[in-house]
NUDO-958991 format. One record per residue (C-alpha): residue in three letters; residue number from 1; x, y, z. Coordinates in pm, 1 decimal, m for minus. Each point is the difference from the previous one (the first is absolute). Layout:
// NUDO-958991
REC     r     k         px         py         pz
REC   ALA   NUM          X          Y          Z
...
END
This chain:
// NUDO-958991
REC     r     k         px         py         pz
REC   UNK     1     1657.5    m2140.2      m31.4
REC   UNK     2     m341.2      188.5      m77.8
REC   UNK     3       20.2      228.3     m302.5
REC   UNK     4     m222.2      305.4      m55.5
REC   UNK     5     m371.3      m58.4     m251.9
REC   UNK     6      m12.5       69.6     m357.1
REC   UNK     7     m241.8      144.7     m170.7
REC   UNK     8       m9.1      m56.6     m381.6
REC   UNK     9     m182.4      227.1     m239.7
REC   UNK    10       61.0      220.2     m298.1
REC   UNK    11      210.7      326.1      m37.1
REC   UNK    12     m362.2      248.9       43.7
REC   UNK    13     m208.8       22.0      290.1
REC   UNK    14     m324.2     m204.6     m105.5
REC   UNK    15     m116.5     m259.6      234.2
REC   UNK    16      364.3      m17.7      258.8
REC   UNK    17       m0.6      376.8       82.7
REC   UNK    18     m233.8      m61.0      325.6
REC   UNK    19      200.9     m326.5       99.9
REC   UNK    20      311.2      207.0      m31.4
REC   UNK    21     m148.5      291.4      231.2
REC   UNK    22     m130.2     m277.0      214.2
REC   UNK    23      344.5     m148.1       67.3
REC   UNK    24      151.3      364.3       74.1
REC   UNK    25     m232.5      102.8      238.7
REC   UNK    26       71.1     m375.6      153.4
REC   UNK    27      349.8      149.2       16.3
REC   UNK    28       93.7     m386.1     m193.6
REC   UNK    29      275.9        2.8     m170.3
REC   UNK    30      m38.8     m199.6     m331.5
REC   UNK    31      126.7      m29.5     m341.6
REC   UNK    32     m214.7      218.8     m292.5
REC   UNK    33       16.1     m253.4     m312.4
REC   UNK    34     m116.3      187.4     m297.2
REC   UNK    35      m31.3     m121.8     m331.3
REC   UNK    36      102.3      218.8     m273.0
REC   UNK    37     m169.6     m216.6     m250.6
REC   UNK    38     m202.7     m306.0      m76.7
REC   UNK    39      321.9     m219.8      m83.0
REC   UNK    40      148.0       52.9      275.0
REC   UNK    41     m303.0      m92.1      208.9
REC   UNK    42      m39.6     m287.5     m199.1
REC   UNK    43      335.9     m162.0       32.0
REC   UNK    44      m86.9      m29.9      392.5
REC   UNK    45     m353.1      m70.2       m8.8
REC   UNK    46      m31.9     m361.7        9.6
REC   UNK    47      354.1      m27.3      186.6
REC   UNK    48     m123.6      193.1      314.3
REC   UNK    49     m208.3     m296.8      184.1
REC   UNK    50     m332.0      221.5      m14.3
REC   UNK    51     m338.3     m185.4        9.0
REC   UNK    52     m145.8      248.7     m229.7
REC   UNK    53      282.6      144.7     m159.2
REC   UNK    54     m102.1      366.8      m47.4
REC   UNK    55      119.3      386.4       74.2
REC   UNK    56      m59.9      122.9      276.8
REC   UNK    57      230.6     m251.7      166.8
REC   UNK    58       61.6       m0.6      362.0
REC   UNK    59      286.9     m260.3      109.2
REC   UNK    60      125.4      m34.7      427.8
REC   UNK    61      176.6     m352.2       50.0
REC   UNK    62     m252.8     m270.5     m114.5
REC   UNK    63     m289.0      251.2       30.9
REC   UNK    64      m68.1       83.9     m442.0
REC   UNK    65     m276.6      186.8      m25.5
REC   UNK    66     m217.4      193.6     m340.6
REC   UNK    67     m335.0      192.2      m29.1
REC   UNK    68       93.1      326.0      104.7
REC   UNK    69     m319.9       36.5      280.4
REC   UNK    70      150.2     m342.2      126.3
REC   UNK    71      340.8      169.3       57.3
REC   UNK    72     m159.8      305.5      155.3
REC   UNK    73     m224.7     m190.7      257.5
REC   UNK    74      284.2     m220.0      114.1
REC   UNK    75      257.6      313.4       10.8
REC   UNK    76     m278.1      148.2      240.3
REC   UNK    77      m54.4     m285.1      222.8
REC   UNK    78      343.5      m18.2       32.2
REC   UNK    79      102.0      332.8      105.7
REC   UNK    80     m322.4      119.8      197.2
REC   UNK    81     m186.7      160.7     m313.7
REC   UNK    82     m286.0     m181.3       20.4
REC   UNK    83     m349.4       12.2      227.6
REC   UNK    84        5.5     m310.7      196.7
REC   UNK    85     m381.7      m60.7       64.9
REC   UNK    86     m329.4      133.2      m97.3
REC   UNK    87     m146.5      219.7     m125.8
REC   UNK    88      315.2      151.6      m59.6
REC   UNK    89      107.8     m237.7     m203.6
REC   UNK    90     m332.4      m57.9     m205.0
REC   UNK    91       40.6      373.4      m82.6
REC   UNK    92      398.8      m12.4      m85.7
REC   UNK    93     m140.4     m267.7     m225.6
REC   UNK    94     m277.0      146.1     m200.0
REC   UNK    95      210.3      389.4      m57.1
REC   UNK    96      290.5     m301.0     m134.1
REC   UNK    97     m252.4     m130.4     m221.9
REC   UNK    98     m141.9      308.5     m120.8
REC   UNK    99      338.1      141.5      m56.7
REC   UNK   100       77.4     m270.8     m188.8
REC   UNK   101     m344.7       75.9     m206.0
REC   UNK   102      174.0      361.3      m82.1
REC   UNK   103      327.2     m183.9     m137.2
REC   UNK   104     m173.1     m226.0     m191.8
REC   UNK   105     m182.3      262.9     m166.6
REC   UNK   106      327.2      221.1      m45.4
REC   UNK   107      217.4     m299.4     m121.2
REC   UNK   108     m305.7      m60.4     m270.4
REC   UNK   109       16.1      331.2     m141.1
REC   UNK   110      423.5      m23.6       m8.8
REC   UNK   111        8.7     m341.5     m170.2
REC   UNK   112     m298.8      m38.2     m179.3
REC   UNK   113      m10.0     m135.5     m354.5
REC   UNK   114       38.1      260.8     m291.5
REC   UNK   115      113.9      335.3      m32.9
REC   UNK   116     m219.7      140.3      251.9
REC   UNK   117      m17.7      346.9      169.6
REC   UNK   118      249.4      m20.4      287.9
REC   UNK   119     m239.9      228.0      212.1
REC   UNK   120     m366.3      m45.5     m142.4
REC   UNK   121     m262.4      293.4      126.7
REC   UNK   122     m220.6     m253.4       30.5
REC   UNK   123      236.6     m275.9      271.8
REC   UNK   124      131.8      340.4      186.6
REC   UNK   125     m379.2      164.2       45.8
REC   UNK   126     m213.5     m317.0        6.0
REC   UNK   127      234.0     m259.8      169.7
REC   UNK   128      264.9      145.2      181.9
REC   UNK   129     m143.2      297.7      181.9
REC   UNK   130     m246.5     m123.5      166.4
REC   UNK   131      192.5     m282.4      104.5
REC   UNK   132      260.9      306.5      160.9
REC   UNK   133     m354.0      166.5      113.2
REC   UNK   134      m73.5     m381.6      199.6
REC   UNK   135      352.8       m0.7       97.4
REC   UNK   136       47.2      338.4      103.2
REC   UNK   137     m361.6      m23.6      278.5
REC   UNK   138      110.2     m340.7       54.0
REC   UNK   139      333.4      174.2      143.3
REC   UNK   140     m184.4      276.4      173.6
REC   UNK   141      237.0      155.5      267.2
REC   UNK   142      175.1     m285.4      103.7
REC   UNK   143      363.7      m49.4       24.1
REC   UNK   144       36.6     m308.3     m162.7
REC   UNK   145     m211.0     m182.9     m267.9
REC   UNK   146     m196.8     m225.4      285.9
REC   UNK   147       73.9      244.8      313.6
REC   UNK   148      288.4       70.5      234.4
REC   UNK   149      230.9     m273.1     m119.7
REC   UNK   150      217.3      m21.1     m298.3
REC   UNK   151      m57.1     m360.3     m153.0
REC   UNK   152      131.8     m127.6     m343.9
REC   UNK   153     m342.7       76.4     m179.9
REC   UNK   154      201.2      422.3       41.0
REC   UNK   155      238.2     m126.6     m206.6
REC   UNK   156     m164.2     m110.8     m277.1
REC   UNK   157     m238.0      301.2       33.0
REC   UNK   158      252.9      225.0      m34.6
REC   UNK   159      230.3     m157.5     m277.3
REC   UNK   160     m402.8      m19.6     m168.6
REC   UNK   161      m73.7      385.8      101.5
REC   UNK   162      352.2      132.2     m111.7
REC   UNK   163      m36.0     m169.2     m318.3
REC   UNK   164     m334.5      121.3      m77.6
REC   UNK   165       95.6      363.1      119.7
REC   UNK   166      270.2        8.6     m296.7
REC   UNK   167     m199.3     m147.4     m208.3
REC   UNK   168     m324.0      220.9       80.1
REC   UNK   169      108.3      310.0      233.4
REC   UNK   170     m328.8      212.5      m61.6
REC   UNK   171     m225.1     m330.0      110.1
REC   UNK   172      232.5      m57.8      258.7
REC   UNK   173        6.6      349.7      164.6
REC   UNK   174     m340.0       28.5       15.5
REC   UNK   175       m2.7     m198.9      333.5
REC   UNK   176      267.5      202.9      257.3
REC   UNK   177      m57.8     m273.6      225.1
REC   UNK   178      189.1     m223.9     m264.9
REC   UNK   179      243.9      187.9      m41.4
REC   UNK   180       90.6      102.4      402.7
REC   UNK   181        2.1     m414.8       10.4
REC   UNK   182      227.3      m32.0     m256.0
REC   UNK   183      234.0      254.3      154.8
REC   UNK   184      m53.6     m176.6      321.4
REC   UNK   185      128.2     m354.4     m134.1
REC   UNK   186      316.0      197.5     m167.6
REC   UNK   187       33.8      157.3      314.7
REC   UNK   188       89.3     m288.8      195.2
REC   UNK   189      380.4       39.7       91.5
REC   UNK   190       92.1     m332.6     m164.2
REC   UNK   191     m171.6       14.6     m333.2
REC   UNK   192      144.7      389.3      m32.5
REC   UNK   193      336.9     m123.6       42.1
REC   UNK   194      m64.4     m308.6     m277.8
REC   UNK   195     m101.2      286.5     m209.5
REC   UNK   196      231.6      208.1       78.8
REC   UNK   197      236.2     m244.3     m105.9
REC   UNK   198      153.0     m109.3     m301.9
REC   UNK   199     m153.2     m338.0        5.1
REC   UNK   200     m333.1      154.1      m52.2
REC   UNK   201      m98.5       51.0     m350.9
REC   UNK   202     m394.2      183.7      m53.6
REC   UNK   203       50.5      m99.7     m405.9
REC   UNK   204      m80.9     m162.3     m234.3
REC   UNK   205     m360.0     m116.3      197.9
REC   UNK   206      m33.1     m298.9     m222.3
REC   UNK   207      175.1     m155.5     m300.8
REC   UNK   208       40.7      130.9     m356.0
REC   UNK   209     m351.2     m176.7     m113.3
REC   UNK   210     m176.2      207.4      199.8
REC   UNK   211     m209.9      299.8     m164.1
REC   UNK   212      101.4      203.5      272.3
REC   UNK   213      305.3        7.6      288.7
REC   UNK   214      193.9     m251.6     m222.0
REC   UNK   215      352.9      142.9      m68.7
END
């Protein structure tokens, strides 16, 4: 008797919001574990037969999987999300990594040490814009991030994008082309029904440590 995946993560958004959207476009049904707090993640931690017990968690059958991008790239090999050869897939590759570059940035300002500004001039003028600006010609007129076809790197773009856009709207809207994407992705008749839904949830963005989008 098969049974439907689980994803495990916290109560927020954070790092399972794109594996979530993933899975709905997919149209898979699967069970949303959220954690409303760190006891309750830790009694199952250990008991959950992960090799690298972590959140994100992705669990099908035998198949236990962590690291979010891990998750994301299998998801879109999986369900046809993914570029299958070069240099297709050399590009869907680098705008993953480089996304990733923007998130790492972002997280750094949300959890760094101290009592830090939770939007510095100095991160939103000096780092993150031109990162948008590199993002936003990198995007140029195309449909999706790496051309005609939707592949799992959208997903984390957009969970990325949307997060940055609440978090910096007047950086954000300086690039139209950013924004007609991002209306594109909620667009697509399966993610507007998810967030249509009741299921869906746009808040908190991250947990209560963060300096900003925590509850």
């Amino acid at each position: 008797m098969s049974t439907s995946p689980t994803v495990g993560y916290w109560s927020w958004r954070g790092r399972a919001q794109a594996i979530r959207l993933l899975l709905k476009y997919a149209g898979i049904q699967f069970t949303d574990k959220r954690y409303a707090n760190p006891k309750d993640w830790q009694s199952e931690k250990f008991t959950l037969g992960l090799d690298f017990p972590n959140i994100p968690y992705y669990i099908d059958g035998d198949l236990k999987l962590t690291q979010s991008m891990a998750i994301m790239r299998y998801l879109g090999e999986k369900h046809g999300l993914s570029a299958t050869a070069d240099p297709q897939r050399a590009v869907q590759d680098m705008a993953e990594q480089q996304l990733q570059d923007v998130l790492q940035g972002f997280l750094g300002i949300m959890f760094g040490p101290g009592d830090g500004e939770a939007k510095p001039p100095a991160y939103i003028t000096g780092t993150l814009e031109p990162q948008l600006d590199l993002l936003a010609k990198f995007l140029a007129d195309k449909q999706w991030l790496t051309g005609d076809q939707l592949s799992y790197v959208d997903f984390h773009a957009y969970e990325l994008l949307d997060k940055l856009r609440l978090y910096a709207p007047e950086s954000v809207a300086k690039h139209p082309n950013i924004g007609q994407y991002l209306d594109r992705f909620e667009a697509l008749p399966a993610i507007k029904a998810y967030m249509s839904s009741d299921e869906f949830k746009s808040w908190p963005v991250f947990g209560a440590r963060a300096k900003w989008g925590g509850k």
